[in-house]
BAKE-229794 format. One record per residue (C-alpha): x, y, z. Coordinates in steps of 0.2 Angstrom, whole numbers, plus 5000, padded with zeros to 4 digits. Layout:
BEGIN
NODE      x      y      z
NODE      X      Y      Z
...
//
This chain:
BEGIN
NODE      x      y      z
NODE   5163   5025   5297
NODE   5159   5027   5280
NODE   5177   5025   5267
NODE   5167   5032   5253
NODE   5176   5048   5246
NODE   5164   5065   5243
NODE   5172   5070   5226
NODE   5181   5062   5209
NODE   5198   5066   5206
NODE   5199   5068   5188
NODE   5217   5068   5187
NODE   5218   5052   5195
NODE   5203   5046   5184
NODE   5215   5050   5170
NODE   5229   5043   5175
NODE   5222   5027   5179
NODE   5215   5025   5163
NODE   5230   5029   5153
NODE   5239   5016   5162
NODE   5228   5004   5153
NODE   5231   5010   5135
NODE   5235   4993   5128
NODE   5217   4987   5135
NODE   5208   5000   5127
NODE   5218   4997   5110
NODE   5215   4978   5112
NODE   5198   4980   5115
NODE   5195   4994   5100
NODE   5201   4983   5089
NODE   5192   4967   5094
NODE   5174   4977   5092
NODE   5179   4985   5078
NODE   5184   4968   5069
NODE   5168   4957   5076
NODE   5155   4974   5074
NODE   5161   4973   5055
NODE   5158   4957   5053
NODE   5143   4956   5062
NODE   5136   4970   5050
NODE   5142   4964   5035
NODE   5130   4948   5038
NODE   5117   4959   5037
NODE   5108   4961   5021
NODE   5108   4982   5015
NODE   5090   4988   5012
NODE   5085   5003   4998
NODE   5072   5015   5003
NODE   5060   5025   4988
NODE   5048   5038   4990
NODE   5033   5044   4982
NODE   5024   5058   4985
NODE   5007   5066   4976
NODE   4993   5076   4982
NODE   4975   5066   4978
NODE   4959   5079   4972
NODE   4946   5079   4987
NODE   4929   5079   4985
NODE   4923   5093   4999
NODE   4910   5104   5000
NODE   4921   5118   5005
NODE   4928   5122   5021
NODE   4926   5142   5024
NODE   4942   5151   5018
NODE   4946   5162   5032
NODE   4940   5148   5046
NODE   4948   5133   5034
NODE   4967   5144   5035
NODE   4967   5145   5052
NODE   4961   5130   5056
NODE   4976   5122   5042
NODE   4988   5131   5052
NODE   4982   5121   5068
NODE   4984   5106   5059
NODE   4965   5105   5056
NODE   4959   5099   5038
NODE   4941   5106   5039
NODE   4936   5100   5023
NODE   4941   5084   5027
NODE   4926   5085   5039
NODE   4917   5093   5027
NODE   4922   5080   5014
NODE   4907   5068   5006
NODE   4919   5055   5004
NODE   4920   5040   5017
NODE   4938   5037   5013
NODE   4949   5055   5014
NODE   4967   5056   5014
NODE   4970   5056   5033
NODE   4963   5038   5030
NODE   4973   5031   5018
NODE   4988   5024   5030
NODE   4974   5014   5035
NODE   4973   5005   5017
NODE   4990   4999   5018
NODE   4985   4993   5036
NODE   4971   4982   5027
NODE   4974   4964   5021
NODE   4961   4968   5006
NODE   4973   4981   5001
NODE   4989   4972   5004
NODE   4982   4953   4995
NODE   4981   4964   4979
NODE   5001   4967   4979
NODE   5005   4948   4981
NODE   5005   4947   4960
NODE   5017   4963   4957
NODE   5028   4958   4947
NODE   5046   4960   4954
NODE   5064   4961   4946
NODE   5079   4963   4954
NODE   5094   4976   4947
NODE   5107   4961   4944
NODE   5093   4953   4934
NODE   5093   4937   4942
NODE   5078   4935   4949
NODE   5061   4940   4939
NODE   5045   4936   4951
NODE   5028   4940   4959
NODE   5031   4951   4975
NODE   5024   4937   4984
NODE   5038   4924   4979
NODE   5051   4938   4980
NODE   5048   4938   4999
NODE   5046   4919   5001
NODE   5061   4914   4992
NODE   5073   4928   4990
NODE   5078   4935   5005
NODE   5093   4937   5012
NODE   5095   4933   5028
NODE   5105   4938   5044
NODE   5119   4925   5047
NODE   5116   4923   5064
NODE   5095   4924   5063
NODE   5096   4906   5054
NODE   5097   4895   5068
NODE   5086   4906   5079
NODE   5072   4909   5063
NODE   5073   4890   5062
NODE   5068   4885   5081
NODE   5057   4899   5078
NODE   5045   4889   5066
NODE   5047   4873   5073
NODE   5041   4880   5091
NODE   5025   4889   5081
NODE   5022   4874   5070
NODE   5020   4862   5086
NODE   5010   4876   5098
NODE   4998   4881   5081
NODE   5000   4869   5066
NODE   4996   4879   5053
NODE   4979   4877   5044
NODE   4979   4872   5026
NODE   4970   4883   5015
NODE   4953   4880   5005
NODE   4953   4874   4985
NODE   4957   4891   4976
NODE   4968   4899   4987
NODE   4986   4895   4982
NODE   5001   4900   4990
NODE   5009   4912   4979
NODE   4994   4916   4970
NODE   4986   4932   4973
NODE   4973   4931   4959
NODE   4965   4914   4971
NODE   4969   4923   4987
NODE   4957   4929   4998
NODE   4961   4942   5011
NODE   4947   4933   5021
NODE   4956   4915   5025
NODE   4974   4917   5023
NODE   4986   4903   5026
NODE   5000   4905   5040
NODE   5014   4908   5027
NODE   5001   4922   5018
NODE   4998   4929   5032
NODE   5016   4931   5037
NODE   5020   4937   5019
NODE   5006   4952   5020
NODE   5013   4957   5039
NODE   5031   4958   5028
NODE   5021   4968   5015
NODE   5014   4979   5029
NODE   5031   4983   5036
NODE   5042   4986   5020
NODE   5027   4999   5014
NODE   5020   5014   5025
NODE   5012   5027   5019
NODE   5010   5044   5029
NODE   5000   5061   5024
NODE   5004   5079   5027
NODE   4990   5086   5039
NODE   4992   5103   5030
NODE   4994   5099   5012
NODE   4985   5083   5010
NODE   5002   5078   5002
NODE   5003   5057   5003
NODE   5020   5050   5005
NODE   5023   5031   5001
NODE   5041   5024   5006
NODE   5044   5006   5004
NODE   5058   4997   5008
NODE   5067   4982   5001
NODE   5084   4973   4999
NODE   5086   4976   4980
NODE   5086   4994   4974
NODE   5076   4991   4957
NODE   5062   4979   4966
NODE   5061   4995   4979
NODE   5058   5008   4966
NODE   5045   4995   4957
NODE   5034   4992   4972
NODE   5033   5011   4977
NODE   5026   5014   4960
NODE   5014   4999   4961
NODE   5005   5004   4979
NODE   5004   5022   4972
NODE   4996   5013   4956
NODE   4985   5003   4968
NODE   4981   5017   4979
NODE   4975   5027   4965
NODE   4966   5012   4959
NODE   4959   5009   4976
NODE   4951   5025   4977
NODE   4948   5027   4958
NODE   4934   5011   4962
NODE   4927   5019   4977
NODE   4924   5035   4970
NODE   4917   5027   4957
NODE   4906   5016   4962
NODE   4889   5021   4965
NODE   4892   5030   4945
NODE   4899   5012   4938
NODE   4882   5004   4944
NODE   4874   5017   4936
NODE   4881   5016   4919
NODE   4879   4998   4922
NODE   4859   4999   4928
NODE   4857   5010   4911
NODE   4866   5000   4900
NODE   4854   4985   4905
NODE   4840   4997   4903
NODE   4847   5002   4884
NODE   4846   4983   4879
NODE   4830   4980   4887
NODE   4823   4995   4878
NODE   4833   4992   4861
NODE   4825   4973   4860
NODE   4806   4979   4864
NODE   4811   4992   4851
NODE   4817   4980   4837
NODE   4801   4967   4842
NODE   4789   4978   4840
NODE   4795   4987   4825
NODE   4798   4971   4817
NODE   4780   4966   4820
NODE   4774   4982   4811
NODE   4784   4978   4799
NODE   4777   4960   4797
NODE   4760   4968   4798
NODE   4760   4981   4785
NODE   4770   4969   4773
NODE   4758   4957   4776
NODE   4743   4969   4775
NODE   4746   4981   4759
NODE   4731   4982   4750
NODE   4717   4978   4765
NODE   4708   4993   4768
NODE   4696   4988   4784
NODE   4697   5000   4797
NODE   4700   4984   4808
NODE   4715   4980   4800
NODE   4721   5000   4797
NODE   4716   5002   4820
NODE   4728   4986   4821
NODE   4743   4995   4809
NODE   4740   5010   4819
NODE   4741   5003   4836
NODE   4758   4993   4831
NODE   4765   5009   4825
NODE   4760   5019   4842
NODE   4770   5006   4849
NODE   4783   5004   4841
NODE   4785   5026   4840
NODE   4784   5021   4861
NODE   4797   5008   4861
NODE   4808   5020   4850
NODE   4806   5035   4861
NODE   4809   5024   4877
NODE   4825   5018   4870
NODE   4830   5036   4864
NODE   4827   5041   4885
NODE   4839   5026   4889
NODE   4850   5031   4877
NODE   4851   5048   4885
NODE   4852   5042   4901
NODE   4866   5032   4899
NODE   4876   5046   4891
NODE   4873   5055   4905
NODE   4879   5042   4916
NODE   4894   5039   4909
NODE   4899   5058   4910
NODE   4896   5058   4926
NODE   4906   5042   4930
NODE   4920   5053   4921
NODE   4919   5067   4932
NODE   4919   5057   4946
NODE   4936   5048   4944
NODE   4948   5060   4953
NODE   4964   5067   4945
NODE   4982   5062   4957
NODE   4995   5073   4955
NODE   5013   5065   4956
NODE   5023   5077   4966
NODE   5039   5064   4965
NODE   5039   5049   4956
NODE   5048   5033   4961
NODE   5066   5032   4956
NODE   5080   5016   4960
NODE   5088   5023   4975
NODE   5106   5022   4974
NODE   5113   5022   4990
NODE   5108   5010   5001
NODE   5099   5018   5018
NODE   5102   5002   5030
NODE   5108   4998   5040
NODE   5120   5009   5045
NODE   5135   5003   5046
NODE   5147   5015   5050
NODE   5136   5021   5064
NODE   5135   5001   5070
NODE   5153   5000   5072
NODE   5155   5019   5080
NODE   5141   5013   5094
NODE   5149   4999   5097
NODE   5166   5006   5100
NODE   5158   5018   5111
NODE   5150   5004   5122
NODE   5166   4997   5123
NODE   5177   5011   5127
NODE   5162   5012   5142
NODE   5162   4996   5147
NODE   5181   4994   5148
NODE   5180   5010   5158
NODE   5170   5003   5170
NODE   5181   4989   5171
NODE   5196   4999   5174
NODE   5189   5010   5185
NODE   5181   4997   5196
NODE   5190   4999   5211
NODE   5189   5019   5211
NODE   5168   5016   5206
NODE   5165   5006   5224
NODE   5174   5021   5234
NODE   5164   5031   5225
//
């Protein structure tokens, strides 16, 4: 026969629980004291946004078809789109180690004005750390350093030195420093608007705002030399073309030149075919580098209108509350897995009848 009861007496749940007052005080007040102090040991972290809407290259999705689609969450022009890299693909960018290598050389502050540094030396050197995540962080790297010693790098990749390093062969602590990168930036886009939101987070307030600014500078940069970049050789083919053309142009009119000098008062046909034939040649040489001159102009306008316009919707400004981690809520949690735990306790008894 079974002692188990079929139904809780709340009253007597009560009771019994008031009758331990003084443990639930005592154990209040213990969490409350050790979650505080277990919080305070870990360092606050600043968040910034920055938001703008980049101009897409797109052949044009139908108006009617595109509107519906938007309101599915469909970007037809996206598909539509002659470009390779469209919005939807730019939280892949910051994904990328070529992309992430170029931030290493930011140069950092912090709002107290103690430390003034490249990004890369900001995370390597100067971050706070969790009291309690020392010892642990430190077995951490001597278990990794004994399983995979870490490989040293080539001559020209330095350690902090982002103009030397290459995304292709990182060191370990590079490595680790671009997965830090990696999670203190994201980056996210509005299906609907095409609206591109950078958040970055960081333990100093100024150094936060100053790195949300940055990758939205290096994504527009980024995208700047890949829209560009078929038009940049362009200009660059023609320009080699103008100075080709410009010194057959100066050659031959300086031998005309020579030769008419030299040639004034002969009158022999054979000497005036000659004159001729140098000046046809030289008119040929000056009308090629007139084409190349055109061309070249032409290429340069159209390298212009293919750089694409960003607009910034928000700017990047020094947060100035901190968003982490939250303390108050911390404590609260704890307190509330206390008050559970020391139920349980209390209630032990009544919870096996049950």
């Amino acid at each position: 026969m079974s002692n188990k009861i079929d139904y809780i007496d709340l009253r007597v749940v009560v009771r019994e629980l008031l009758s331990h007052k003084k443990t639930f005080i005592w154990t209040w007040g213990i969490t409350a004291v050790v979650a505080s102090v277990l919080i305070l040991c870990v360092p606050r972290t600043f968040t910034c946004n920055v938001k703008l809407a980049p101009e897409a290259e797109s052949a044009g999705a139908g108006g009617a078809l595109g509107s519906i689609a938007s309101s599915f969450g469909f970007d037809l022009g996206s598909l539509e789109s002659t470009d390779a890299i469209f919005p939807q693909l730019y939280p892949e960018l910051f994904e990328s180690n070529d992309f992430v290598v170029g931030m290493f050389d930011i140069n950092v502050k912090s709002q107290d004005g103690t430390i003034n540094t490249t990004y890369y030396d900001y995370l390597d050197k100067h971050q706070k750390k969790t009291v309690w995540m020392v010892p642990f962080n430190w077995v951490k790297s001597k278990v990794t350093a004994l399983i995979s010693p870490s490989v040293e790098a080539p001559a020209g990749i330095g350690a902090s030195n982002a103009n030397h390093s290459k995304a292709f062969m990182l060191t370990k602590r590079q490595t680790d420093i671009a997965n830090a990168i990696k999670s203190n930036i994201s980056c996210s886009v509005d299906k609907l608007t095409n609206v591109v939101t950078i958040t970055t987070t960081d333990q100093d307030p100024l150094i936060s705002a100053a790195i949300a600014d940055s990758a939205r500078a290096h994504l527009q940069q980024f995208i700047i030399d890949y829209r560009t970049s078929k038009a940049r050789v362009d200009v660059e083919h023609y320009t080699d073309l103008l100075n080709q053309a410009k010194a057959e142009y100066d050659e031959a009119m300086m031998a005309y030149s020579a030769y008419t000098d030299s040639h004034k008062d002969v009158i022999l046909q054979a000497y005036i075919s000659e004159r001729d034939r140098l000046e046809g040649d030289m008119s040929i040489k000056y009308q090629t580098y007139t084409a190349m001159k055109t061309q070249l102009e032409g290429a340069k306008a159209k390298l212009q209108e293919k750089i694409p316009a960003f607009t910034v919707l928000q700017g990047a400004t020094v947060p100035v509350k901190a968003t982490g981690p939250k303390r108050m809520i911390f404590v609260l949690g704890m307190l509330i897995l206390a008050t559970i735990v020391c139920a349980g306790w209390v209630l032990r008894k009544e919870i096996r009848l049950w």
